[in-house]
VMD Tcl script that draws the C-alpha trace (Angstrom):
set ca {
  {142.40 243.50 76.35}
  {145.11 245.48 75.68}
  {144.96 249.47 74.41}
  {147.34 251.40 72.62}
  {148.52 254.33 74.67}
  {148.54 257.12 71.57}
  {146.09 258.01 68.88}
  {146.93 260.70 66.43}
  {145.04 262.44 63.49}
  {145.41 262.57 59.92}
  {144.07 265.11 57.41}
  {143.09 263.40 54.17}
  {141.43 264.51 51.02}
  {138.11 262.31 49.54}
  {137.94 262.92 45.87}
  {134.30 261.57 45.56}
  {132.76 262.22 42.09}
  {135.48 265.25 41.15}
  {134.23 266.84 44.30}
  {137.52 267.41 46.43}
  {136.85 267.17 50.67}
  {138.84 267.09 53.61}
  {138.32 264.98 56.75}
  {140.06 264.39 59.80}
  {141.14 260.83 60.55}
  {142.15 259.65 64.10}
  {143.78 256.38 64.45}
  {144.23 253.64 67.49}
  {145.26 250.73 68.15}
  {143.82 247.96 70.03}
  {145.39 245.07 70.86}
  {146.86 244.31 67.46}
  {144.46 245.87 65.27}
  {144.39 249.88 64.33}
  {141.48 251.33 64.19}
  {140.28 254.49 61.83}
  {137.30 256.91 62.77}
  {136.45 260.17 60.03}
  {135.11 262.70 62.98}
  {133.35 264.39 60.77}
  {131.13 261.41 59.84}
  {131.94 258.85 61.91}
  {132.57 256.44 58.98}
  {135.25 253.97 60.82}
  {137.07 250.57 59.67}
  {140.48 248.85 60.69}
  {143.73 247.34 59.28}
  {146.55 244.77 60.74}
  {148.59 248.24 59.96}
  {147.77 252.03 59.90}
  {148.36 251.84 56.47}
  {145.91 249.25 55.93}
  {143.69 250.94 58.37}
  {144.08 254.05 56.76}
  {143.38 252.65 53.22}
  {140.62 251.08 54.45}
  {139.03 253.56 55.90}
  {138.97 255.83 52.73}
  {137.29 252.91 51.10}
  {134.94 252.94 54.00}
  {134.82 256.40 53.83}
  {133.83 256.35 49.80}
  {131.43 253.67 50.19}
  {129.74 256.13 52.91}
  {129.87 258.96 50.53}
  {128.53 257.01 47.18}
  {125.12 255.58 49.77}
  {124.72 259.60 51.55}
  {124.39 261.09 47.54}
  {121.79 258.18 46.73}
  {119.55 259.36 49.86}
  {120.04 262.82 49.37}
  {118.81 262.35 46.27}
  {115.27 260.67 47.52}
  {112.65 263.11 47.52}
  {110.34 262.70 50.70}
  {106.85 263.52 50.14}
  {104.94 264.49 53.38}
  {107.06 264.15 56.26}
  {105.08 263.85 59.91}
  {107.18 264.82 62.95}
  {105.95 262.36 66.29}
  {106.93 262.53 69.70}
  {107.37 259.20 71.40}
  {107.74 257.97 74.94}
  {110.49 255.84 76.13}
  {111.37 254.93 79.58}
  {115.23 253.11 80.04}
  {114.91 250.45 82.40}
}
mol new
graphics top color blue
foreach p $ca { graphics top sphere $p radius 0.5 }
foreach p [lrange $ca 0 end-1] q [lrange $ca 1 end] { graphics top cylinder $p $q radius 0.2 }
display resetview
């Protein structure tokens, strides 16, 4: 496989619901395909382009944002904190 030897990041600007944000979005490529990651969410998609990976990625990005106000939104009645054991072979 084949990596691209550059990445670089983009500021963009999510207007989600009239609510304006800013997120940083690094680009890569990979072989032939470019591939987007939001840091601050980790939302990521890809594109045969970095346009189309960078469209893409907002629409990723807005998808990610419509599901997070849906679960803020749940009220959770009675939470319970556990610990649990696990042992990596």
């Amino acid at each position: 496989m084949r990596f691209c030897y550059y990445a670089f990041i983009l500021f963009i600007t999510s207007y989600h619901h009239n609510m304006k944000s800013n997120f940083h979005l690094i680009i890569w490529q990979e072989g032939k395909i470019f591939i987007g990651r939001i840091m601050e969410n980790n939302v990521s998609s890809f594109g045969k382009t970095e346009e189309a990976c960078i469209e893409n990625t907002k629409e990723a990005l807005d998808l990610f944002l419509e599901n997070e106000k849906k679960i803020q939104e749940t009220t959770i009645k009675f939470p319970r904190l556990l610990e649990i054991s696990y042992q990596h072979a």
